[in-house]
C-alpha positions in Angstrom: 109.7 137.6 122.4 108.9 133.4 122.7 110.6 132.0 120.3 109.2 130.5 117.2 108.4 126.7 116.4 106.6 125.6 114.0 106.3 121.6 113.5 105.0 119.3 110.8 103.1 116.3 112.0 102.8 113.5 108.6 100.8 110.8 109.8 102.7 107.2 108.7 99.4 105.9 106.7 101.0 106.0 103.2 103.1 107.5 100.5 104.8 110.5 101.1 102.8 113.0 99.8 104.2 116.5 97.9 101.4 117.8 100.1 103.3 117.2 103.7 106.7 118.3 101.4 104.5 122.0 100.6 103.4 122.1 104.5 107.0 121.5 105.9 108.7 123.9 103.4 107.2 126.7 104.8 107.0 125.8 108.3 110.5 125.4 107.7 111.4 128.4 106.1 109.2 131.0 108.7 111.3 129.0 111.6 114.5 129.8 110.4 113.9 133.4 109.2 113.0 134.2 112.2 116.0 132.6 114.1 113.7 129.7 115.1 113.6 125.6 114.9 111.4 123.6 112.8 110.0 120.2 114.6 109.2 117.0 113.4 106.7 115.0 114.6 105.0 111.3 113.9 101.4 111.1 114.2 101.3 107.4 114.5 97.5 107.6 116.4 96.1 105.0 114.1 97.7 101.8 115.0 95.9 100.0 112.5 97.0 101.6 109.4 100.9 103.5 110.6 103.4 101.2 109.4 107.9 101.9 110.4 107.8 101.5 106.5 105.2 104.5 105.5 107.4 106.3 108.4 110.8 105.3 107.3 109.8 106.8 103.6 108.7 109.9 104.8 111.7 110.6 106.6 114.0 109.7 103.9 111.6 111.9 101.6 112.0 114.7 103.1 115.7 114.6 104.0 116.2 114.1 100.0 114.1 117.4 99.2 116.5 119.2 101.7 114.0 119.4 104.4 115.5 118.7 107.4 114.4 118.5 110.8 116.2 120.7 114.5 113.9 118.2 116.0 112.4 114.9 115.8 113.1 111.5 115.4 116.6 111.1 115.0 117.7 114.3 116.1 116.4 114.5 119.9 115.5 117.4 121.6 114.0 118.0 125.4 110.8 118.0 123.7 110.5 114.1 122.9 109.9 111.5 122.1 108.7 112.8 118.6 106.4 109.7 118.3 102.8 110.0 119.4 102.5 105.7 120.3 105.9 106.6 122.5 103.4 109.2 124.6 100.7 107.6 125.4 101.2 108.4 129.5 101.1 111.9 128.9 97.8 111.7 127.3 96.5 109.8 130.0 97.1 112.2 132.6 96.6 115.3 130.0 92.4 113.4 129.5 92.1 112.8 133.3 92.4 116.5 133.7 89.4 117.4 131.4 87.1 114.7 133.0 87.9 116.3 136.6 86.7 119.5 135.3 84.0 118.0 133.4 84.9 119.2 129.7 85.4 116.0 128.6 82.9 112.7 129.5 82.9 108.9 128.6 80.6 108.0 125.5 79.2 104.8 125.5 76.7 105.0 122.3 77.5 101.6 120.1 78.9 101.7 116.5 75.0 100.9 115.8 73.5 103.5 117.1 75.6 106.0 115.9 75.3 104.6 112.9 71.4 104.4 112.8 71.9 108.2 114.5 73.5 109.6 111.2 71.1 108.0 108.7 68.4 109.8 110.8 70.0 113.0 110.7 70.7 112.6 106.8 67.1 111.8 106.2 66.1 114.8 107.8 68.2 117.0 106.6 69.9 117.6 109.9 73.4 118.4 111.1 75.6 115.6 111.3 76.9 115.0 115.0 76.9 113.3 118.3 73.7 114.0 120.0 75.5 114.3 123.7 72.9 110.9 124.9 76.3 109.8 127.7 77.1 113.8 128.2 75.0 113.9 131.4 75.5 110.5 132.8 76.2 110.6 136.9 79.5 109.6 138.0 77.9 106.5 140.1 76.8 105.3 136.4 80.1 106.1 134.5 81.7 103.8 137.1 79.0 101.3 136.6 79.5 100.9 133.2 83.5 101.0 133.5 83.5 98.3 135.9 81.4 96.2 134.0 84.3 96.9 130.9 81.6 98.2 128.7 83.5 99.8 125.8 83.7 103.6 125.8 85.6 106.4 124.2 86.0 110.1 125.5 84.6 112.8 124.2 84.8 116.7 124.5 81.9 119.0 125.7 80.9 121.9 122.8 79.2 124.6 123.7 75.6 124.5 122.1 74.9 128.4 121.5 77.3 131.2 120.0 80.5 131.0 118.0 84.2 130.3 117.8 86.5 133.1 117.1 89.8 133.2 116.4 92.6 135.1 114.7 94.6 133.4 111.4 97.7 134.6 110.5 96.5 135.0 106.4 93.2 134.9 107.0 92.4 137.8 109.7 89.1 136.7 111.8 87.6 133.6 111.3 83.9 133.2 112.8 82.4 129.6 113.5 79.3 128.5 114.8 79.4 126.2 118.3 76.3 124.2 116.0 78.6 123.2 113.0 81.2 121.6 116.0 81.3 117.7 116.9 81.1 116.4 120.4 84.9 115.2 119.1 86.2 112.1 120.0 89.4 112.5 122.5 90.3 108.7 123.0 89.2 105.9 120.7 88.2 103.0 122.5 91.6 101.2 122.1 92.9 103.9 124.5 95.0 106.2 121.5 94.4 109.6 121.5 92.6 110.8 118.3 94.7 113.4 116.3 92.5 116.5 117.7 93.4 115.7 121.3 97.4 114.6 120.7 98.0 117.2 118.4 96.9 120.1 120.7 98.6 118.5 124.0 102.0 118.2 121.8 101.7 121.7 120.1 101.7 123.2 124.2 104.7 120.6 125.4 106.8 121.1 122.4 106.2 124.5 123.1 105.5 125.1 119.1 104.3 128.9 118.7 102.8 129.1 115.2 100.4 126.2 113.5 100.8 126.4 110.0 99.0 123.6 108.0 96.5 123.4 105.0 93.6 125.1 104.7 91.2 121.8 105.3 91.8 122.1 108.9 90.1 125.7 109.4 86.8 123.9 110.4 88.3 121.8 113.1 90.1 125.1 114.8 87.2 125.5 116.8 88.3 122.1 118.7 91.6 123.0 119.4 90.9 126.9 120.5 88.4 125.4 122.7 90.8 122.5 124.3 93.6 125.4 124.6 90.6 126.4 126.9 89.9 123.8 128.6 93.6 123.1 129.7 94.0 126.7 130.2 96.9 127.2 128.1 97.9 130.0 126.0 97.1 129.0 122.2 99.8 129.2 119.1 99.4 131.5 116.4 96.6 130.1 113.9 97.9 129.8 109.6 96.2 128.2 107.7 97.9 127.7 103.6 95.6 127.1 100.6 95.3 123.6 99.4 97.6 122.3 96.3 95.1 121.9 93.4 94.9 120.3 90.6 94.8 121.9 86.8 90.5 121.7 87.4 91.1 123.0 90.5 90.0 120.2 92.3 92.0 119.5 95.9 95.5 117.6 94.7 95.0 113.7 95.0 96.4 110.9 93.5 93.4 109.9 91.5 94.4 112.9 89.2 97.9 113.8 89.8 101.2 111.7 90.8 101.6 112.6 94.6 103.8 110.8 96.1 107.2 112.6 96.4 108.9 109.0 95.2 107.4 109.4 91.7 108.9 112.4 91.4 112.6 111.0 92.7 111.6 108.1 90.3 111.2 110.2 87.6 114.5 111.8 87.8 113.5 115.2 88.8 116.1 117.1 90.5 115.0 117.4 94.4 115.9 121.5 94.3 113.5 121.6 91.5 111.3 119.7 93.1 111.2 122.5 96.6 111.9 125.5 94.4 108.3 124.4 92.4 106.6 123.9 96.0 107.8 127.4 97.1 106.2 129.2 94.2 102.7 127.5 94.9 101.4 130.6 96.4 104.2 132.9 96.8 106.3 134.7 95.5 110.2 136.3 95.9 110.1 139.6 96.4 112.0 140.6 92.6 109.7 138.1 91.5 112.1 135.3 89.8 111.2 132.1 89.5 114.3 130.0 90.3 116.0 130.1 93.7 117.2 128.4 96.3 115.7 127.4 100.1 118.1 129.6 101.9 116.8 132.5 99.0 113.4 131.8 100.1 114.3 131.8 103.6 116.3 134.9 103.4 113.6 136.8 101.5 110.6 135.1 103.3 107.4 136.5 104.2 104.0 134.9 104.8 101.7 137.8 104.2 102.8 137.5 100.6 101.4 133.9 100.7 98.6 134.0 98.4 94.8 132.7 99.2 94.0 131.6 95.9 94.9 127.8 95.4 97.8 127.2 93.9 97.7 124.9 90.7 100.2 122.3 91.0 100.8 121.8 86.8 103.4 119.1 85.8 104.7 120.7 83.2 105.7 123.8 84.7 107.8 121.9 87.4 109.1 119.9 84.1 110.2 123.4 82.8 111.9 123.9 85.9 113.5 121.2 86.5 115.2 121.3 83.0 116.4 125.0 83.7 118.0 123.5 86.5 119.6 120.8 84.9 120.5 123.0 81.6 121.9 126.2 84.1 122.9 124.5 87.3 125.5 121.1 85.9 128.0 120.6 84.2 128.7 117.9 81.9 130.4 115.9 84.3 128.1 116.9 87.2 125.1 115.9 85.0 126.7 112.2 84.0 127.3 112.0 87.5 123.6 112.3 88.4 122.4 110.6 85.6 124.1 107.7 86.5 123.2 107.7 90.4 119.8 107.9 89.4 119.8 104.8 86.5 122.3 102.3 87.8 121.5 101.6 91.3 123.2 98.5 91.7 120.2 97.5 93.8 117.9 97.4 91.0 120.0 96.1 88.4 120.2 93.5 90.0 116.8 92.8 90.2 116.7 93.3 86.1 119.6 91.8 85.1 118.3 88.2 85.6 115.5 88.9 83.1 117.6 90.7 80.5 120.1 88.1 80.6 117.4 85.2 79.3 116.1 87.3 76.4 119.3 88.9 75.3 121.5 87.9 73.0 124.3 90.5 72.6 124.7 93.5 74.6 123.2 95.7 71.9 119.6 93.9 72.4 119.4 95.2 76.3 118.8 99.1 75.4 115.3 97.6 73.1 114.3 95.1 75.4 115.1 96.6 79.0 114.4 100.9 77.9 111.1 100.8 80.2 112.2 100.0 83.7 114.1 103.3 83.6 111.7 105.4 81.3 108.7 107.4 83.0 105.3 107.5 81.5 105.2 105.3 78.4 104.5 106.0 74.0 101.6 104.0 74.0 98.1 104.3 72.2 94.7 102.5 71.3 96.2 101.0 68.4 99.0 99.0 71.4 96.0 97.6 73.1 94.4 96.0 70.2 93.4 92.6 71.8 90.9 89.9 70.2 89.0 88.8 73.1 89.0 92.8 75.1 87.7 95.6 74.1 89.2 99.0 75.3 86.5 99.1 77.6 87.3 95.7 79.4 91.2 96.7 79.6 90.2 100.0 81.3 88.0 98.5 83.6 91.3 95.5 84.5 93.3 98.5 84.7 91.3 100.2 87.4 90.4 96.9 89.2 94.4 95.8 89.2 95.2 99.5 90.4 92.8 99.6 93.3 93.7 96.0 93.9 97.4 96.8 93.8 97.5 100.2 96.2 95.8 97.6 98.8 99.1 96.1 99.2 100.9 96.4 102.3 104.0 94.4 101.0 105.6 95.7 97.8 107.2 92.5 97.0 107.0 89.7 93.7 104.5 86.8 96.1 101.9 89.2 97.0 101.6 91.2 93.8 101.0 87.6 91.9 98.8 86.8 94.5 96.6 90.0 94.4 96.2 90.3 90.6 96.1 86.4 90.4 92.8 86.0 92.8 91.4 89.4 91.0 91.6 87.6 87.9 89.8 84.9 89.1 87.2 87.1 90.3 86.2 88.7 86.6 86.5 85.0 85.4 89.5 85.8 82.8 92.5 84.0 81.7 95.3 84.9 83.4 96.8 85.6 79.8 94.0 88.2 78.8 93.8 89.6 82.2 97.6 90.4 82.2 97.8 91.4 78.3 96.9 95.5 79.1 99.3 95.3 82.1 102.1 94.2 80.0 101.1 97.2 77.5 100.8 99.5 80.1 104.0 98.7 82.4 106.2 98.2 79.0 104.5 99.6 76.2 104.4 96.4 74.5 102.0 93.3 74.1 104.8 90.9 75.2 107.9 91.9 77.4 109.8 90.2 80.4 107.3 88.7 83.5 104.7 92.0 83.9 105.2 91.0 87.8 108.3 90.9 87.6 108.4 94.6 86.4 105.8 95.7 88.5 107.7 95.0 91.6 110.9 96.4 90.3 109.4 99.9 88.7 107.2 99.8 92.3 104.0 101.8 93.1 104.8 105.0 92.5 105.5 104.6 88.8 103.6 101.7 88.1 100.7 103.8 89.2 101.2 106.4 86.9 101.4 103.9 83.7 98.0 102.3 84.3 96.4 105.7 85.2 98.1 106.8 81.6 97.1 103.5 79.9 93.3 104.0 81.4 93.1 107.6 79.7 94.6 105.9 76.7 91.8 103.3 76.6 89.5 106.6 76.7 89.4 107.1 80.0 86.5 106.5 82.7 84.1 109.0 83.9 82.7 109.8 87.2 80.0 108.4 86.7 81.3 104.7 85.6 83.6 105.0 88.4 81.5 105.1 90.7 79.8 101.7 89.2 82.9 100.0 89.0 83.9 101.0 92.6 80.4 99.3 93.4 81.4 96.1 91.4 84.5 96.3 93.0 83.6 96.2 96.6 81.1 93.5 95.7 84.0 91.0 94.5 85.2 88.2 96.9 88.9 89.1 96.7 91.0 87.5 99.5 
């Protein structure tokens, strides 16, 4: 029997996400029950937006959750490298292969008329896709166009009648029509593979035997099965896991639930909670208990119990579990232990001590005064926001502004986050001292506390994110509809 490999493959874009942590949990844990290795992968495709920082955090996320790696980066194998930018030869050779047999051929079509092409299509009601205008261009004018650098990407060939079948290990027979398939880009014009093409050309040279990724990806099998073709490789074993949802079982995102898995090592949740929550979102141990362990799940592990239904992903059950662990699992001295690693990190001290120190004056005055850069979500209400020149309104709409302005930035640091909020405050036209008032509320509960950037940088994203999403419902909260108008307003603003 081949031996099984599964992978994960996070892209280096942004946050970790508890999604990627779900993904690589069970990847992990079917690897290792049956006897085989769980690899690791970068998809760093799109230069523009992967950043060493993005990737640095997602390793270091999942090596706190216990999730670690029998192959990647850091922990070579014969496989490597683990970094899709580090691999760009063997995608070069892998695409000249499928223009010699004429699956794949060089698009030419301009942003424009792509563009104009879809706003035709959505007029009349039509299928969105490529139209195949360069598929049947002669060789003589490929070469034409080439040598006169005209700028191209690659595309794949789809077959235009019948449909896609292919087996999925939870999901039996899935059945797609060839007509709901893209002409799918390959290579992007700045020569990098798009995720479709790497991702099936490292899945056959990392030899990984079972695919086992969220549910979203179903509609894009047809792509790979079909390259598998065109290379004439034998294809992995198809899973596909139900999406994390939200309680209104909307698909899990940040605009409605903290995702990223540093909020929830912010908040002081234990990391074994943490997995043990993320291995009961659609399955269940056999006896059917609720706490256990990795290697428990491991030992006792068995996809076809996976369930189809999406999985709610509801805070306050993981809070539940996370204080059984903490009530059953430390002692007193174990728990002071952990307490203290996770509030006194000399690091960020540091960084508070210098605006404690001016306000203070006696020791007893720090606990008042300093409580919020190491509390979670804050006790605030309407009656904290009371301002004379802002109506709850206004403050939820500078809330919104300063969070969409703020998860722009590249560069968590004290310069840029004055900068941001600074020119988006001279955008709406408001004093810097009304536009920063429902901040201040938000990040410390309080109309007037230490510098508001000065906290924002120290608490970071993660958590700063979560108070201004809690001081927005607070302030009543903004529909769909009024977000949409204020992400109009907000694109239309000359932020620099």
């Amino acid at each position: 029997m081949k031996q099984v490999r599964t992978r994960i493959a996070p892209s280096p874009t942004g946050d970790p996400h508890v999604g990627t942590a779900y993904i690589a949990l069970f990847n992990r844990c079917f690897a290792h029950q049956h006897g085989g290795e769980f690899v690791l992968r970068i998809e760093d495709t799109d230069q523009q937006r992967s950043t060493d920082k993005s990737e640095a955090d997602i390793l270091q996320s999942l090596k706190w959750l216990g999730l670690d790696w029998d192959e990647g980066p850091g922990c070579e194998g014969e496989a490597g490298p683990y970094r899709q930018s580090e691999r760009s030869g063997i995608y070069s050779e892998h695409i000249e292969k499928l223009l010699e047999n004429g699956t794949a051929f060089h698009c030419f079509c301009s942003s424009q008329r792509l563009d104009e092409l879809r706003k035709l299509q959505m007029e009349n009601k039509q299928q969105l896709g490529y139209d195949g205008c360069c598929k049947d261009l002669s060789e003589g004018e490929v070469r034409k166009k080439v040598a006169a650098k005209e700028e191209f990407v690659i595309r794949m060939n789809i077959p235009e009648q019948g449909d896609c079948e292919f087996e999925d290990l939870l999901r039996g027979t899935v059945s797609i029509s060839w007509s709901q398939v893209d002409m799918q880009v390959l290579i992007k014009s700045d020569g990098m593979p798009t995720y479709h093409f790497a991702n099936v050309v490292d899945d056959h040279l990392m030899e990984i035997s079972h695919v086992i990724r969220g549910e979203e990806w179903i509609n894009s099998t047809p792509k790979h099965v079909l390259l598998y073709e065109y290379f004439g490789w034998d294809q992995p074993v198809f899973c596909h896991m139900p999406l994390l949802r939200n309680p209104d079982k909307s698909k899990l995102s940040k605009r409605k639930n903290p995702t990223s898995i540093g909020y929830y090592k912010d908040m002081g949740y234990l990391p074994q909670a943490l997995l043990n929550y993320l291995g009961m979102m659609g399955w269940t141990m056999p006896d059917a208990r609720e706490k256990f362990s990795q290697q428990d799940m491991i030992d006792n592990f068995d996809i076809s119990r996976v369930s189809l239904g999406g999985p709610i992903f509801d805070i306050e059950k993981l809070d539940w579990l996370s204080g059984k662990y903490i009530r059953e699992d430390l002692d007193d001295e174990a728990f002071l232990e952990q307490f203290a690693e996770w509030a006194f990190k000399k690091e960020k001290l540091m960084q508070v001590a210098p605006l404690l120190k001016q306000r203070v004056e006696r020791f007893s005055d720090v606990a008042s005064l300093g409580s919020f850069f190491f509390s979670g979500l804050l006790e605030v209400n309407e009656t904290s926001f009371q301002h004379k020149n802002l109506s709850a309104a206004d403050q939820a709409k500078i809330l919104q502004f300063s969070l969409w302005r703020l998860e722009q930035l590249g560069d968590w640091q004290r310069d840029s986050i004055e900068a941001a909020l600074q020119s988006l405050a001279e955008c709406l036209e408001l004093k810097i001292r009304d536009f920063l008032f429902p901040l201040f509320v938000a990040m410390s509960g309080k109309a007037v506390s230490t510098s508001v950037i000065e906290s924002l940088s120290i608490i970071g994203l993660d958590i700063s994110r979560a108070r201004i999403r809690h001081g927005i419902e607070v302030l009543g909260g903004i529909s769909k509809k009024q977000t949409k108008n204020l992400e109009k307003e907000y694109r239309g603003l000359s932020l620099e």
